[in-house]
N, C-alpha and C positions, 0 to 999 in steps of 0.2 A: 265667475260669470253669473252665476245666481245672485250675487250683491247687487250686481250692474243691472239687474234684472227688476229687483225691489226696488232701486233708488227710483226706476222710473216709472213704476207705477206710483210712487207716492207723491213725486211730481206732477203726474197726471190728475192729479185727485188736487192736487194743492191749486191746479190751474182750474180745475171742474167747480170748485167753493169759490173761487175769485167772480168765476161770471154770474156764478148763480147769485150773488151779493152784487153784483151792479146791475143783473135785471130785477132785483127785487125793489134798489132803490129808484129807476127810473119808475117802475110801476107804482111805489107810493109817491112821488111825483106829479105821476101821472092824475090819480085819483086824489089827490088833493084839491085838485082842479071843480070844475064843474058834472062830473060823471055823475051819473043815476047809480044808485043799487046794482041793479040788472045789469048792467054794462060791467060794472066792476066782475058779478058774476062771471060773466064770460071773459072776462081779461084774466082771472085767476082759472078758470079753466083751461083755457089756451096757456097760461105758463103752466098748469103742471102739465099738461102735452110736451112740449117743451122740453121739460123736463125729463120726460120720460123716453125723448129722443135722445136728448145729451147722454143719458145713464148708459142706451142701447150702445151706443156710438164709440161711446167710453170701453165698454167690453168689449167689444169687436177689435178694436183699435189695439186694448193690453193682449187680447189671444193670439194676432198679427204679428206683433212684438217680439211674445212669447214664443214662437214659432220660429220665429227670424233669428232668437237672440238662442234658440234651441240647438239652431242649424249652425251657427256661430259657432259656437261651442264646441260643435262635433267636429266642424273642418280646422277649431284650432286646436283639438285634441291629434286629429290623425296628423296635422303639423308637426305635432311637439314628438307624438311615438314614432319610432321608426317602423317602418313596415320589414318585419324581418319576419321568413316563411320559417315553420316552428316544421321540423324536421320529421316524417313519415316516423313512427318506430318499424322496423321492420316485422314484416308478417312471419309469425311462428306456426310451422307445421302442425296441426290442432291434429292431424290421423294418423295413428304408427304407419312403419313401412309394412304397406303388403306381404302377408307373411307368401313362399315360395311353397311348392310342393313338384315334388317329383312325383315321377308315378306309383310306385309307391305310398306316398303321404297324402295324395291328391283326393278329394272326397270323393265320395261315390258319384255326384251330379256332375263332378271333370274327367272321371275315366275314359280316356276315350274307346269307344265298344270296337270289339274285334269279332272279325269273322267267327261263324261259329266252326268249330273244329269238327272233322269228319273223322271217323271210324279209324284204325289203322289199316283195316283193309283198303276202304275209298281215299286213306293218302297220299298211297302210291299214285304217280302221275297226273296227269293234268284232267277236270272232272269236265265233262261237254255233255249236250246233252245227245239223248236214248234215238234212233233213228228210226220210229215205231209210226209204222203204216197203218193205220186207221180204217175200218170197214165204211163203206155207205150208212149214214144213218136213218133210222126206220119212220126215227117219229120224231116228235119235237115237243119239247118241256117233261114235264113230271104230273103225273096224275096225282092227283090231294086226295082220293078216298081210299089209299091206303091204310088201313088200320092195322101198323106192325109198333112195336114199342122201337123206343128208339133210332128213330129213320131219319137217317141222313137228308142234312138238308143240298137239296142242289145248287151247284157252284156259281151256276149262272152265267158261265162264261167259259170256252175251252181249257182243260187244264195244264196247269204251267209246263212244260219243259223239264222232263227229270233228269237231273245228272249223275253222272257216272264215269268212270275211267276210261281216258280213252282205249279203244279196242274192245270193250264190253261190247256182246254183240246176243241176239238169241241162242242163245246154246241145245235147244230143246228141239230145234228145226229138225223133225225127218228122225227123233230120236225114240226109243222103245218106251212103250205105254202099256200099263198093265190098268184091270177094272176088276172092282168087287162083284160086278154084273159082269159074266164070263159071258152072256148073249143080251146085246143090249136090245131093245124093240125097236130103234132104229139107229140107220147109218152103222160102224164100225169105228173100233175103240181107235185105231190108227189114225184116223180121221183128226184127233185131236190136236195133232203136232204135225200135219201138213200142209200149213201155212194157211189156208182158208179162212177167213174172219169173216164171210159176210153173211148176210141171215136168211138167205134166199130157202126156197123149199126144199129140204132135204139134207141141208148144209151144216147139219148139227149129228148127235150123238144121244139117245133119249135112254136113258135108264131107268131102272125099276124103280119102284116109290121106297121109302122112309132114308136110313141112313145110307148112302154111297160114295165113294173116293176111287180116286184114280189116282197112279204114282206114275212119275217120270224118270227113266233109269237116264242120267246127263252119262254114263257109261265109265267118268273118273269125276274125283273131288274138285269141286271150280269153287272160283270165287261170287256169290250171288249176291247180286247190287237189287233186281228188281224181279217180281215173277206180275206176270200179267194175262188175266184172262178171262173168257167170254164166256157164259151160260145159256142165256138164250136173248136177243135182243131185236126181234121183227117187235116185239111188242112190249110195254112196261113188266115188272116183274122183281118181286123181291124173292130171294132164294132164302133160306132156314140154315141155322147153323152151319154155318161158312167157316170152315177151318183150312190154315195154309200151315206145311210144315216144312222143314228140313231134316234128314239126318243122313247119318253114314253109309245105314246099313239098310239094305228092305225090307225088315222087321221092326223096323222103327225104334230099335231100341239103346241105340249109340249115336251119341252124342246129336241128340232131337233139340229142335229150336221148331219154337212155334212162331208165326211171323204175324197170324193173323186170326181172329175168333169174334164173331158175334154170338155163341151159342151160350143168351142170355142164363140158360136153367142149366147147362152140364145136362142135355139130354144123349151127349155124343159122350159123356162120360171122359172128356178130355181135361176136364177143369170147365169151370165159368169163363165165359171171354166176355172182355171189358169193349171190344172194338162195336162201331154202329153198323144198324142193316144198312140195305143203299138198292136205290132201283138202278134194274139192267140201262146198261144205255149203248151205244157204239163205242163210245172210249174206253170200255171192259175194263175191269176193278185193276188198278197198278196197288201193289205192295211193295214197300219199300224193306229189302231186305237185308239194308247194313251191311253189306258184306260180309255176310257169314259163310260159313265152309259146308260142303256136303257135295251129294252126289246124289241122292232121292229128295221128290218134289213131291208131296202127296196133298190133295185138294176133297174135301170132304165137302156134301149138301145134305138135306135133306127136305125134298120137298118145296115148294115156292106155292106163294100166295093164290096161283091158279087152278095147281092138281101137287097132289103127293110123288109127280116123277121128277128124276134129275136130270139136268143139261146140260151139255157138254159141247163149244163151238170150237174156241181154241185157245192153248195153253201156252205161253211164251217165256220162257225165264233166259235172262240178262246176266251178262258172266265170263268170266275168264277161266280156264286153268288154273287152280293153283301152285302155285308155284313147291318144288320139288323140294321134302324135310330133307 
């Protein structure tokens, strides 16, 4: 098709030299005649005009052509080829297969998280929670000019729900109470474990200033999930080395667990306690006491941020019998 393409623009060119030779001759013709100078001037201006139309005319005319004889080509090519569809290759898996993991093999970010495990004491039976009667409260928020080291910060919100086995109940109700302070300066040491929690006047137990404790005789070995209790709470107040204990015997000296200790310096000579101070409030301090064994509750102070005596409202531990070796 490109032959057919050149023969005719060379025909075109052979037809463009034929006129421009028979306008040349009518023009000398022309001026052989009578014409002026000037005249002839503008007669050979007007032909190279002319000329320069014919030349435009001529290109426009082969690009047209070209075009035409372009498009020719292409519809007598897709003639000639068959249109035949050239076959997909099939798509090859570019990702190994997901590897599998059991649990087991499975990373740390797929384990699925499991409950946390309780005690062997708390796995016995089904855990609900504590049915713990709460006193009127006195005041409302935390006072910030306490200067105690390490003070607990307030919750901000009633505290959650403790659980515990069912049948866990106050064990300590109405039970024998002994005091380092044999006469306390007010109220009576029994007062402690007669269910009373609220902070009205009188309604407490005031003991002598620096170190003091008071023990719970539960009267056999139980199982203790939680001990809970009050010091003094008409008004803000942090107590001084707060020690919670357990043991066998009421001497302290078979098989003691300690449950609870803010006494920064081992001024109580018990060890240093790692636990934080905390202001009184109506929901009285809960320790959680794992289910440990014992039969004596012993609770140490000394002293609070207001005067050097100790307070005592009421004493609650949570518990079962244990069960018969």
């Amino acid at each position: 098709m490109s032959k057919l393409f050149q023969d005719q623009k060379r025909t075109q060119r052979r037809r463009d030299a034929k006129n421009t030779q028979r306008f040349f001759c009518f023009s000398l013709r022309y001026l052989g005649g009578s014409a002026t100078w000037r005249e002839g001037f503008y007669f050979f201006s007007l032909v190279l005009l002319c000329l320069a139309f014919v030349v435009g005319c001529s290109k426009e005319s082969s690009e047209k052509s070209g075009t035409s004889t372009s498009s020719v080509q292409a519809s007598a090519d897709s003639m000639q080829t068959p249109n035949v569809e050239t076959a997909k290759p099939e798509e090859t898996e570019t990702t190994a297969e997901q590897p599998r993991f059991d649990a087991a093999q499975r990373p740390a970010a797929e384990v699925p998280k499991t409950a946390p495990q309780s005690s062997p004491a708390m796995s016995s039976g089904d855990l609900v929670p504590l049915e713990i009667k709460l006193p009127k409260p006195m005041f409302i928020g935390t006072p910030q000019n306490f200067r105690v080291d390490k003070l607990e910060k307030p919750l901000g919100k009633p505290r959650p729900p403790f659980l515990a086995p069912a049948g866990a109940k106050n064990v300590a109700f109405k039970k024998s109470i002994a005091s380092t302070d044999k006469a306390p300066i007010i109220g009576e040491i029994a007062m402690i474990t007669d269910g009373s929690k609220e902070a009205s006047e009188g309604n407490y137990v005031e003991l002598g200033p620096f170190l003091q404790h008071v023990t719970v005789d539960l009267g056999a070995k139980h199982d203790i999930y939680a001990i809970l209790f009050w010091h003094f709470h008409e008004q803000p107040r942090v107590y001084y080395d707060v020690i919670v204990q357990v043991a066998d015997d009421p001497a302290f000296k078979t098989n003691v667990h300690t449950l609870f200790n803010n006494d920064l310096d081992n001024s109580a000579k018990l060890g240093a306690g790692q636990d934080l101070h905390y202001v009184e409030t109506s929901e009285g301090k809960l320790v959680d006491a794992k289910g440990v064994q014992g039969r004596y509750v012993r609770l140490y102070s000394n002293g609070n941020t207001n005067n050097d005596l100790n307070h005592y409202i009421e004493v609650e531990v949570y518990g079962k019998p244990s069960a018969a070796m």
